[in-house]
C-alpha positions in Angstrom: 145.3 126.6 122.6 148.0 129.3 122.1 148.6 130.2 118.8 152.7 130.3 119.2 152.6 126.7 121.4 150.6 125.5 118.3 152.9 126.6 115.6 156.1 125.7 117.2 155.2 122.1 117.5 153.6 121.9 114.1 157.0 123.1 112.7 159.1 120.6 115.1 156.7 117.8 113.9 157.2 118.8 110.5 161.0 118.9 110.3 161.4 115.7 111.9 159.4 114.7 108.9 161.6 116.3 106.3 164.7 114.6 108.2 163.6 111.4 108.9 160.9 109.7 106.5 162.1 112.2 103.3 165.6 110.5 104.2 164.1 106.9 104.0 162.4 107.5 100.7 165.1 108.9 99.5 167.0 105.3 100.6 164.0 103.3 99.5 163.8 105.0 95.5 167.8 105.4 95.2 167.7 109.2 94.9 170.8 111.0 94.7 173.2 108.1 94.2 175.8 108.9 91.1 176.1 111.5 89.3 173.5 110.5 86.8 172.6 113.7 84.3 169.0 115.2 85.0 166.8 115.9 81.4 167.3 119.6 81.9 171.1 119.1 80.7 170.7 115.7 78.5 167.6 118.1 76.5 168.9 121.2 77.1 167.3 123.6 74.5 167.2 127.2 76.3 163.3 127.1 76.1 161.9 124.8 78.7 164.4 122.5 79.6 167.0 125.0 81.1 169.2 123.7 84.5 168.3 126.5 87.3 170.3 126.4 90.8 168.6 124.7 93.8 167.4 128.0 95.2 166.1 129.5 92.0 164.4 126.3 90.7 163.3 126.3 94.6 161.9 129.4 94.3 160.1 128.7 91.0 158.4 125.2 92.3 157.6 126.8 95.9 155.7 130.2 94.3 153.7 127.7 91.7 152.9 124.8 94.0 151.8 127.8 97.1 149.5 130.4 95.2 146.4 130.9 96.9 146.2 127.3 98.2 147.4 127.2 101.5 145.7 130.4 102.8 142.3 130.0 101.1 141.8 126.0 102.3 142.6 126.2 105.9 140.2 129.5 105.9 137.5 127.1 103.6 137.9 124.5 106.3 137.7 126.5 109.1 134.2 125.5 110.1 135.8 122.3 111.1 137.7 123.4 113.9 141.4 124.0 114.1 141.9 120.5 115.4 140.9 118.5 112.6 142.1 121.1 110.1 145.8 120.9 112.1 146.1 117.3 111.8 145.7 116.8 108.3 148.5 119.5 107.3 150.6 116.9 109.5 149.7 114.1 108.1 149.5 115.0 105.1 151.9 117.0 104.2 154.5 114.5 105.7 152.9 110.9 104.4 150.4 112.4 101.3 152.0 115.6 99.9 155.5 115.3 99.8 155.1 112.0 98.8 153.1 112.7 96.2 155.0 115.7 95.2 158.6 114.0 95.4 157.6 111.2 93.4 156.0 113.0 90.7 159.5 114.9 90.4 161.8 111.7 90.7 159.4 110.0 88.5 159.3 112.6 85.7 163.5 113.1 85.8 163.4 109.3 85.1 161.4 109.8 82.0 163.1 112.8 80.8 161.1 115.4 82.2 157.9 114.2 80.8 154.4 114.9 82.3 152.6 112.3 84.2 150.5 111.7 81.3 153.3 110.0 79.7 154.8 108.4 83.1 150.9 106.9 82.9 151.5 105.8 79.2 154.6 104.2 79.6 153.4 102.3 83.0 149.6 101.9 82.2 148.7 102.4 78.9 148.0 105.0 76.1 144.3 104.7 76.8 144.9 106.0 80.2 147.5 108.5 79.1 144.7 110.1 76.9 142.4 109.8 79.7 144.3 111.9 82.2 145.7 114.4 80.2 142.3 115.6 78.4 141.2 115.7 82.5 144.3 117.2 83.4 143.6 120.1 80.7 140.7 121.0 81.4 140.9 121.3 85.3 144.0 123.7 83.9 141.8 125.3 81.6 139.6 126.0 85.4 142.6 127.5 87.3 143.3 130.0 84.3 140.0 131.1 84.7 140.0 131.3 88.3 143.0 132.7 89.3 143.0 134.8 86.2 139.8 136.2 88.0 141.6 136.5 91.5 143.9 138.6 90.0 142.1 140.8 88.0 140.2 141.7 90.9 143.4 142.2 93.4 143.9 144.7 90.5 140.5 146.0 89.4 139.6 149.8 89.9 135.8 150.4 91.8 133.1 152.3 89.8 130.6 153.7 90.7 127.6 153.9 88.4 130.7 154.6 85.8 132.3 157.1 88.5 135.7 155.8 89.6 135.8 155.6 92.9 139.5 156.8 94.0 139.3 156.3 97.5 138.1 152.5 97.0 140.6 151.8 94.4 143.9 152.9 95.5 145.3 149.4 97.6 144.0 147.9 94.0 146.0 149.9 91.9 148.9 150.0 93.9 149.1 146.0 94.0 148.5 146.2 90.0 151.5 149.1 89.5 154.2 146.8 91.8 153.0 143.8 90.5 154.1 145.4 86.5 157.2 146.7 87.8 158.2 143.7 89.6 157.5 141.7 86.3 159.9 144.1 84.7 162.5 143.5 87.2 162.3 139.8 86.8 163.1 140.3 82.8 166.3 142.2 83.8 167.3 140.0 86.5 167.3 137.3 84.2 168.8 139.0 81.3 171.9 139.8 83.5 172.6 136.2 85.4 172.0 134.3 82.4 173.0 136.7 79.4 176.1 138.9 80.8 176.7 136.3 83.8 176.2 138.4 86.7 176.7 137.0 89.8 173.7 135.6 91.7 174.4 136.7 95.0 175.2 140.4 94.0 172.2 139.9 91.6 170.2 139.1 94.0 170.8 141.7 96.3 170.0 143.6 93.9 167.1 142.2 92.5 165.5 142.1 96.4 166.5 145.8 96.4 164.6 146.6 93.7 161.4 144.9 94.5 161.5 147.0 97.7 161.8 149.9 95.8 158.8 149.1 93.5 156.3 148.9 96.5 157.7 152.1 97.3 157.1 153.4 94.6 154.2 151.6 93.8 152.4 152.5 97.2 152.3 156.4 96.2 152.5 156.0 92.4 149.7 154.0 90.9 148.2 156.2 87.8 146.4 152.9 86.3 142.9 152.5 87.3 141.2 149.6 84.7 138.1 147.6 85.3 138.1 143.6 86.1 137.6 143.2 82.0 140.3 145.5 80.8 142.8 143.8 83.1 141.2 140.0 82.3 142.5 141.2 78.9 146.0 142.2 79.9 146.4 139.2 82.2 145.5 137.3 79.2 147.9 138.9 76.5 150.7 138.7 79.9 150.2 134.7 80.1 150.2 134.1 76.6 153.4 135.5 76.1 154.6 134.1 79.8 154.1 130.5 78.6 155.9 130.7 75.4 158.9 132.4 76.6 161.8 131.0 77.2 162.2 130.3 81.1 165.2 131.9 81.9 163.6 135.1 80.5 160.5 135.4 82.8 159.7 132.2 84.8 162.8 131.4 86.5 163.9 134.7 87.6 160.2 136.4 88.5 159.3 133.2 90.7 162.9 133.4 92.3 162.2 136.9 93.1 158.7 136.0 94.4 160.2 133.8 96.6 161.7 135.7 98.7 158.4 137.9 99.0 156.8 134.7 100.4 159.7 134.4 102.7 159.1 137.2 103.9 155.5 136.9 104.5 156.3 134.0 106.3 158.6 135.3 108.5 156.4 138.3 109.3 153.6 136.0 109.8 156.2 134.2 112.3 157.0 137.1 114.4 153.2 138.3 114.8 152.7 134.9 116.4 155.6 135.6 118.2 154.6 138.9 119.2 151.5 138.7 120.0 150.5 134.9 120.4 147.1 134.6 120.7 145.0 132.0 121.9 142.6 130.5 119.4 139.5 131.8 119.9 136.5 128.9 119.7 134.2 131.7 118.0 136.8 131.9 114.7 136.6 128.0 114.8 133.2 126.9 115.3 131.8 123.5 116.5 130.9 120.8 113.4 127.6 121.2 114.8 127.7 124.7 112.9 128.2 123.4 109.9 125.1 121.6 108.7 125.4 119.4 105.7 128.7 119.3 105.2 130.7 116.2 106.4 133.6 116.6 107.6 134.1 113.4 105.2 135.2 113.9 102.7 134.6 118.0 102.3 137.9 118.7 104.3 140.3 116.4 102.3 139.1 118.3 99.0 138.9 121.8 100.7 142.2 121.8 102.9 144.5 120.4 99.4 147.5 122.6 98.9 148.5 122.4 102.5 148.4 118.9 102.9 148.2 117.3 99.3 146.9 118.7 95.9 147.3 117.1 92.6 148.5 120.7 91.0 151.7 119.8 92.5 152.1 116.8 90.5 151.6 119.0 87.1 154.1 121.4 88.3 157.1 118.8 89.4 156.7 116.8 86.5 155.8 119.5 83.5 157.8 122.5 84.9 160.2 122.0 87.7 161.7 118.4 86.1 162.9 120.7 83.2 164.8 122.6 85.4 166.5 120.4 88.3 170.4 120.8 87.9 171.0 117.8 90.3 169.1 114.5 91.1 170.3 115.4 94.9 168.0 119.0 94.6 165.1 116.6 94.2 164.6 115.9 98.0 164.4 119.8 99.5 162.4 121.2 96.2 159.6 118.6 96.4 159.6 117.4 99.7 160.9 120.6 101.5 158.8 122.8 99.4 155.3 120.9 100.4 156.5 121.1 104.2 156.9 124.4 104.0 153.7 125.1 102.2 152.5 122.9 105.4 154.1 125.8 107.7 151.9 128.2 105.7 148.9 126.9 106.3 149.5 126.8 110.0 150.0 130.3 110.0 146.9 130.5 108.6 145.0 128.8 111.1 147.2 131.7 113.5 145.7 134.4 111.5 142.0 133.1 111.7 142.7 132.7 115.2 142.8 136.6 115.3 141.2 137.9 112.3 137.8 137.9 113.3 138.3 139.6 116.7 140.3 142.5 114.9 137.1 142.4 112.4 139.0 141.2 109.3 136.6 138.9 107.8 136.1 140.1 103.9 137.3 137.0 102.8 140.6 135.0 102.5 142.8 137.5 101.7 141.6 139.9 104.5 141.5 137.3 106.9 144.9 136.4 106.5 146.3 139.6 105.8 144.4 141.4 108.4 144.9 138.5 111.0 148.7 138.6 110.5 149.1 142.6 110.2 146.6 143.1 113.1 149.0 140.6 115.4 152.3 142.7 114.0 150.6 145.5 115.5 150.1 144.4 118.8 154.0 144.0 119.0 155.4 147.2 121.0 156.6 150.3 118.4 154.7 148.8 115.5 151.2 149.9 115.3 152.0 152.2 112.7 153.1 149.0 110.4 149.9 147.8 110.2 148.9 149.3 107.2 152.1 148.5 105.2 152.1 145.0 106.7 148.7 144.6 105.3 149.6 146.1 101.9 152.7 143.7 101.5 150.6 140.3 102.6 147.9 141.4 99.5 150.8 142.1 97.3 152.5 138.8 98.4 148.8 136.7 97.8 148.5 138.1 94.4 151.6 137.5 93.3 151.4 134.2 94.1 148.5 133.8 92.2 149.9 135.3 89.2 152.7 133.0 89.3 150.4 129.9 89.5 148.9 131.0 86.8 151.2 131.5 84.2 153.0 128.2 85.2 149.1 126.6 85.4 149.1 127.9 81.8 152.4 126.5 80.5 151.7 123.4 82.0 148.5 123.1 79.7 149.9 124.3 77.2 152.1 120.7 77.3 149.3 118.7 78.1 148.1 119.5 75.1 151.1 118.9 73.0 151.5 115.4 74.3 147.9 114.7 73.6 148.8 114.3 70.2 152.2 112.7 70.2 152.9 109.2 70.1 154.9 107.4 72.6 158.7 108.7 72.2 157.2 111.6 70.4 158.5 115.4 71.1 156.8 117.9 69.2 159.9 118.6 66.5 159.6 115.1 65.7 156.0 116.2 64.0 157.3 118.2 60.3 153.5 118.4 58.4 149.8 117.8 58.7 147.1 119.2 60.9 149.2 117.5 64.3 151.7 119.9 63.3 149.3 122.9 64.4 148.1 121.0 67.6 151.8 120.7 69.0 152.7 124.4 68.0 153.4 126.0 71.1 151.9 129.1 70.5 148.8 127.4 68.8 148.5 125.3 72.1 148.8 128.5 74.5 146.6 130.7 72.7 144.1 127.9 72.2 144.3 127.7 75.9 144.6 131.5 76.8 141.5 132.2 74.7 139.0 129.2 76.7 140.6 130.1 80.0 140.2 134.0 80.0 136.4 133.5 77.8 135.6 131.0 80.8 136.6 133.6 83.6 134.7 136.1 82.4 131.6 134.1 81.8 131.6 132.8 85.5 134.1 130.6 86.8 132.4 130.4 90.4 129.1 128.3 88.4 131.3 125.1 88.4 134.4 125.8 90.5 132.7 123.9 93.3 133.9 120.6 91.5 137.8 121.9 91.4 138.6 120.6 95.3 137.5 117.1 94.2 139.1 117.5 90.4 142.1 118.7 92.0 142.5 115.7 94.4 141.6 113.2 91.8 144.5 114.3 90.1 146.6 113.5 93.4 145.2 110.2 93.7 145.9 109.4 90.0 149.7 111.4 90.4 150.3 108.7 93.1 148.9 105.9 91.5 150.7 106.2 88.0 154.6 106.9 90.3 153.6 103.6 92.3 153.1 101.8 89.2 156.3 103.4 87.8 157.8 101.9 91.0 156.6 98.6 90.8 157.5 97.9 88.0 161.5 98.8 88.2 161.2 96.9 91.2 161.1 99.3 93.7 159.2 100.1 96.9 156.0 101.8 96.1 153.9 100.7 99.9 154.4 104.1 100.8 151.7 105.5 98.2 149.1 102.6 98.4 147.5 104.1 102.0 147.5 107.6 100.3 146.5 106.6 96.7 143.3 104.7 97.8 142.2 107.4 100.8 142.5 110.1 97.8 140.4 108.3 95.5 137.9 107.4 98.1 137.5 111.0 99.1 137.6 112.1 95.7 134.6 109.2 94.3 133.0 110.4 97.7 132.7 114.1 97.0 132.0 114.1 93.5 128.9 111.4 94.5 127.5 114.4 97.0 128.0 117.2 94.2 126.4 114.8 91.3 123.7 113.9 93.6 123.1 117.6 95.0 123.4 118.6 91.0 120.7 116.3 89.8 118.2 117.1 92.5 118.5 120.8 91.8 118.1 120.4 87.4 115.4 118.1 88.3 113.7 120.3 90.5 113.6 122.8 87.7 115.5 125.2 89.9 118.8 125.7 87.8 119.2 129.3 87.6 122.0 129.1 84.7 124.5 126.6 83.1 125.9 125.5 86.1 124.3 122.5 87.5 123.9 121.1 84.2 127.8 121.4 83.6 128.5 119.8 87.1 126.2 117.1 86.7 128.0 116.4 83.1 131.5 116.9 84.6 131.2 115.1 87.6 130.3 111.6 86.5 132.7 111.8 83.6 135.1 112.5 86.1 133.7 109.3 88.4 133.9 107.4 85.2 137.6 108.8 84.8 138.6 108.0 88.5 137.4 104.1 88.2 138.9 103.3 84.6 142.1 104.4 85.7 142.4 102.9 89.5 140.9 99.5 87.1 143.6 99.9 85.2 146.7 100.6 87.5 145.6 98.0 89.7 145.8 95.7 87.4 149.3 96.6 86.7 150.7 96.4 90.0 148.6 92.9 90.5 149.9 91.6 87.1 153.6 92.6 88.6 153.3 91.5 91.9 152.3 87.9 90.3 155.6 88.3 87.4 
């Protein structure tokens, strides 16, 4: 199969997606009609609710939702074969994801911007609200950790028996230097369109100038050289402040900026499949017969997530993104268009394996991707010498990404665990005194949250993130079930997230049975070298437990509405 016949279709199939069945939802739910006011106007308070233009609030949901996601699952699920992996970023992303992710956002502006937690609480019950969210915080609490960690060490000096190693660290630290310059340029591209009123195109324009001149810069000036702790610290103290802040200081400009390094990865990941098209070589896709042990059921519906459907998404439209949206109308391309796109992503990913290992990039996700796409670049006539930079600018773009997932991962916990202590109706100003007071302080809440995700990264993340595909798409089969409960019971058509709510669970009841069952065997055995199985075993059936008192519960909704 050629790589550029493969992508070309994908995005055809894709758009006719976007055009057609997001149009019909958009019929069947009422989206767009009037000119009804969207929470981040009604509760406008500078902090988190704050309107954002369609391509800055686009750029802030597209840079969260994307991270790492869509470039490490395709890799993860590679053993699969490109076939199988290819179909379900169709289907999908077209029928699961954007469905998932356009409802959680419609959803959440019809409830004034509130979490699913509370769309859950004010369709199911509080039981269930509590439920969810103390899930929902800790999977957070996971993707701190981890993506803290992924970006410490995109940063991370090498040492050698306490000798930095120069030569080995220089890609790090030039990543780490752009990456706090860029962060500065954000702050003053924010300051000046929201504070002096600058004009956003000239602004822009600007603002893309500059983060071309930081990886200048950047790539030949890079005096920091810090180890993975120092910088766990630093990415800590960054977040902390980051989720506090309010959004039009940091998060709305920096992930507007970021956007456009995405688009550009994308479109140089489009012309090296352009350029140099290769065929897919069966040796970078191997048989299923090569991967012993591992079903392709359910292991690629929790492995291949933010390409196709992942339950972070749901966090993101309804905790951050629903703050922001200026009009009902933006719903549609934000949500919908920004998980096909994501979808597009994750097919040039597949392009990249297709090449990576014959070019000899295979250290792992970021050099498979980054090598794959820079080595295909390469092969374009008059741009060998671009490999290197290429290269250089897809690491940047990855980390970035997963800085900006983080910080929104972290202000996204920080309000799941406000509303765990609100009552129904409740904001956290409506709490004057008493020790609930403290729990909704949003400082309290992110430092709280900064101290168990950064303590957890550095203690070994990797011993449980094995249960993260399935925790992740758990939340995506609960995101569905609590907006088609929403939906049934204004009366509206919710058949279009039954199929996808019930295959999600199934996967996700399926995949955590394997891990609790490998878990057991292994602490049983007496062969648990540390903490890990023991936590997995514990996590995993309170998250089976989790999975079945919800779906009990919202299917008894929708039956007791159905019979009304």
């Amino acid at each position: 199969m050629n790589t550029l016949l493969l992508l070309v279709t994908c995005i055809a199939i894709l758009a006719c997606g976007y055009i057609f069945y997001g149009r019909w939802l958009c019929k069947q739910w009422d989206v767009g009609e009037g000119d009804d006011p969207t929470p981040a106007h009604e509760l406008e308070d500078g902090v988190d609710y704050v309107p954002a233009k369609a391509p800055v609030l686009m750029g802030h949901h597209f840079s969260s939702i994307a991270g790492a996601g869509p470039i490490t699952g395709p890799i993860g699920a590679a053993i699969f074969g490109w076939v199988p992996v290819t179909l379900w970023v169709l289907v999908g992303g077209i029928f699961f994801g954007g469905v998932h992710d356009f409802g959680a956002l419609y959803a959440s502006i019809r409830h004034k911007g509130q979490s699913i937690g509370e769309i859950i609480n004010a369709n199911m019950s509080r039981r269930a609200k509590k439920l969810f969210v103390t899930f929902s915080y800790l999977t957070l609490i996971l993707v701190v950790a981890a993506f803290a960690s992924i970006v410490a060490g995109t940063f991370k000096a090498t040492f050698n028996d306490g000798v930095l190693d120069v030569a080995a660290s220089n890609a790090n630290a030039s990543v780490a230097m752009v990456s706090l310059m860029f962060i500065a340029v954000a702050i003053i591209f924010g300051f000046v369109v929201y504070r002096r009123g600058a004009s956003m195109l000239v602004s822009t324009i600007l603002g893309v100038a500059a983060i071309v001149a930081c990886m200048a810069i950047g790539m030949h000036w890079h005096p920091l050289y810090l180890s993975g702790t120092t910088w766990m610290i630093i990415i800590g103290v960054y977040i902390t402040i980051a989720s506090v802040t309010p959004v039009w200081i940091l998060l709305q400009p920096r992930d507007y900026l970021s956007s456009f390094l995405l688009y550009a990865m994308l479109f140089v990941a489009f012309v090296g499949v352009v350029g140099a098209h290769p065929n897919i070589d069966p040796s970078s896709f191997p048989a299923f017969a090569s991967a012993p042990g591992k079903p392709i059921f359910p292991i690629l519906f929790t492995t291949v997530a933010c390409g196709a459907i992942s339950g972070f998404h749901s966090l993101v439209s309804s905790g951050t993104t629903s703050k922001q949206l200026d009009k009902v109308k933006d719903a549609k391309p934000i949500a919908y268009g920004g998980m096909l796109l994501e979808c597009v992503l994750a097919i040039l990913t597949l392009c990249a394996i297709a090449y990576a290992r014959q070019t000899g990039h295979t250290k792992g996700a970021t050099d498979i991707f980054a090598g794959g796409i820079s080595a295909m670049c390469a092969k374009i006539p008059g741009c060998a010498g671009l490999e290197h930079i290429l290269y250089t600018l897809l690491v940047l773009t990855y980390s970035a990404f997963c800085l900006t997932s983080l910080d929104t991962a972290t202000r996204l916990a920080r309000f799941m665990f406000q509303e765990f202590w609100l009552e129904p109706g409740q904001t956290a100003k409506d709490i004057k005194s008493g020790w609930k007071k403290l729990m909704v302080n949003p400082v309290f809440a992110t430092v709280l949250t900064v101290v168990l995700g950064i303590a957890l990264g550095l203690s070994g993340w990797q011993k449980i993130w094995g249960l993260f595909g399935a925790s992740n798409q758990l939340l995506a089969g609960i995101g569905l079930l609590a907006v088609a409960t929403w939906l049934g019971n204004i009366g509206k058509n919710n058949k279009m997230f039954l199929v996808p709510m019930a295959f999600m669970i199934v996967v996700t009841i399926s995949s955590l049975v394997i891990t609790l069952i490998g878990q057991v065997k292994i602490v049983a055995a007496g062969t648990a070298k540390d903490w890990g199985p023991y936590a997995q075993v514990i996590l995993a059936a309170f998250m089976i437990i989790l999975a079945v008192e919800l779906v009990i519960e919202g299917v008894t909704t929708l039956a007791k509405k159905k019979s009304n």
